[in-house]
N, C-alpha and C positions, 0 to 999 in steps of 0.2 A: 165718055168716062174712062176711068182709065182703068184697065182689068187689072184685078188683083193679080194676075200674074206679072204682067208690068211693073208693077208696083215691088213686087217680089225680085224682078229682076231689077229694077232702079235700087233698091236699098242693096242687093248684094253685087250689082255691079260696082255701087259707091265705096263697099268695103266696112260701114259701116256696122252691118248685122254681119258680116264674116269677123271684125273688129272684135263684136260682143261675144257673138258665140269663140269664137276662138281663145278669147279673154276668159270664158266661164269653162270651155272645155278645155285649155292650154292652163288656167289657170286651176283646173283640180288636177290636171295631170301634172303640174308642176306641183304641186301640195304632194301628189302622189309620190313626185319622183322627190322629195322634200322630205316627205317619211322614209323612204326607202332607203333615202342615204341616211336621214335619220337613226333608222334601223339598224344599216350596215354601222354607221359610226357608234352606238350603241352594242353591238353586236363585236364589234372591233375591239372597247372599252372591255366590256365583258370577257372576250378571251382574252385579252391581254393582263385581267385581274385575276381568271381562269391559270394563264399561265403562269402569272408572278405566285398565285395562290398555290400553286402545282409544286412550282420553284422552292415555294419557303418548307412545302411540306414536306417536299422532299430530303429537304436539308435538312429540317426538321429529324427525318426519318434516319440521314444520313450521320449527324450529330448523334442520336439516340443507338443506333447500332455500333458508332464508333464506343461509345461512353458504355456499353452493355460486355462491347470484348475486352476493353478496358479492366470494367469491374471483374470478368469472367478473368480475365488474366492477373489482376490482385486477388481474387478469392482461391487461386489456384494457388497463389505463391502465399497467402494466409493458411490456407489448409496444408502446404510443404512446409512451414517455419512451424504449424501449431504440432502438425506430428513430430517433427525433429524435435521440438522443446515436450512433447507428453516421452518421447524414448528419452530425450535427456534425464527429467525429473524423475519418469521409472526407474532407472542405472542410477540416477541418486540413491531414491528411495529405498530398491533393492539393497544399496552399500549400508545405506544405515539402519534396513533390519539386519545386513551379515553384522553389524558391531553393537547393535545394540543387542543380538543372540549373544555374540562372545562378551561382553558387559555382563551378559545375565550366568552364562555360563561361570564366568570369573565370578561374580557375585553368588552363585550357588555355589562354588568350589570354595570361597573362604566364608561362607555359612557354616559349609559341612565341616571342615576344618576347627571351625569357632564351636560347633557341637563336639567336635572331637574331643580339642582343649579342655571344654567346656566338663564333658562327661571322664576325661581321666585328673580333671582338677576336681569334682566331685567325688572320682572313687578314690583320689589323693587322699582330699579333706576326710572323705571315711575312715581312711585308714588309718590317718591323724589322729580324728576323735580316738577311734578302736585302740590304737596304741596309746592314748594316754588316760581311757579307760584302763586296759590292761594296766597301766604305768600306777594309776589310784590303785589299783586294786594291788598289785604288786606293793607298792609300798602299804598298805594298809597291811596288807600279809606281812612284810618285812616287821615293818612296826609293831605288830602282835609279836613277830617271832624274838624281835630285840626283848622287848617285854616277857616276853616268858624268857628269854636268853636271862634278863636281869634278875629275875624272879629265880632261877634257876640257881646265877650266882650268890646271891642271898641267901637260897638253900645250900650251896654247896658251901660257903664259907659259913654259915652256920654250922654246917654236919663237919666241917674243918675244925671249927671252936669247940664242937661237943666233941669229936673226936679229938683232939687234943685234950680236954679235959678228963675224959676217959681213958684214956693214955695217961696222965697224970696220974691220974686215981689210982689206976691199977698198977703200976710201975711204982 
């Protein structure tokens, strides 16, 4: 009979169970080295999406700081035009409270002037009225005194006609 060693050695002198086994262990070590590359090509994918991912952010980053000194440099030259034009509009505004004070000055100086006019055409008119009160009253006195002046002449040409007649008489 033929001893299982025999036997042993007939199948892997044939090549057959070297065949198999090398086919079951060459082929998990080929699976292995199958994932592995797997892996590394995976792995490869990865940083290369790692690095393009890196790359964009960066630009990203690069983009965002350009566009931040950008703004930083128009809000510098915003804030230099907004103070130039708040000292402009002060230097305006300034001028036209210096002319609307001299308006107001002018405008109080022919007030008081128009009170002036005002209170010597009043004590004018007073003295108007007062003198042509006085002027009534004068004439009202004239007029009494013409009246008695007439009254007087009446008498006097009367006491003229009696004395004449009395002169007649007695003569």
């Amino acid at each position: 009979m033929v001893s299982s060693l025999e036997l042993w050695l007939s199948l892997l002198g044939s090549g057959v169970v070297t065949g198999v086994v090398g086919w079951i262990f060459g082929g998990k070590q080929a699976k292995k080295q199958e994932l592995k590359k797997g892996d590394v090509e995976i792995k490869k994918e990865e940083l290369d999406y790692a690095t393009k991912e890196r790359e964009y952010f960066q630009q990203g980053i690069e983009d965002r700081n350009g566009l931040i000194t950008e703004l930083k440099a128009e809000l510098a030259t915003s804030k230099a035009e907004a103070k130039e034009e708040r000292t402009y509009y002060r230097n305006k505004q300034n001028e036209l409270r210096k002319l609307i004070d001299n308006l107001q000055n002018k405008v109080d100086n022919i007030s008081l002037n128009y009170a002036l006019e005002v209170e010597k055409s009043d004590k004018w008119m007073q003295k108007v009225f007062e003198l042509e009160k006085e002027n009534r009253e004068l004439r009202s006195y004239c007029d009494k005194i013409e009246k008695h002046c007439k009254e007087l002449e009446d008498k006097v040409e009367t006491l003229e006609d009696r004395l004449k007649i009395y002169e007649t008489e007695n003569n």
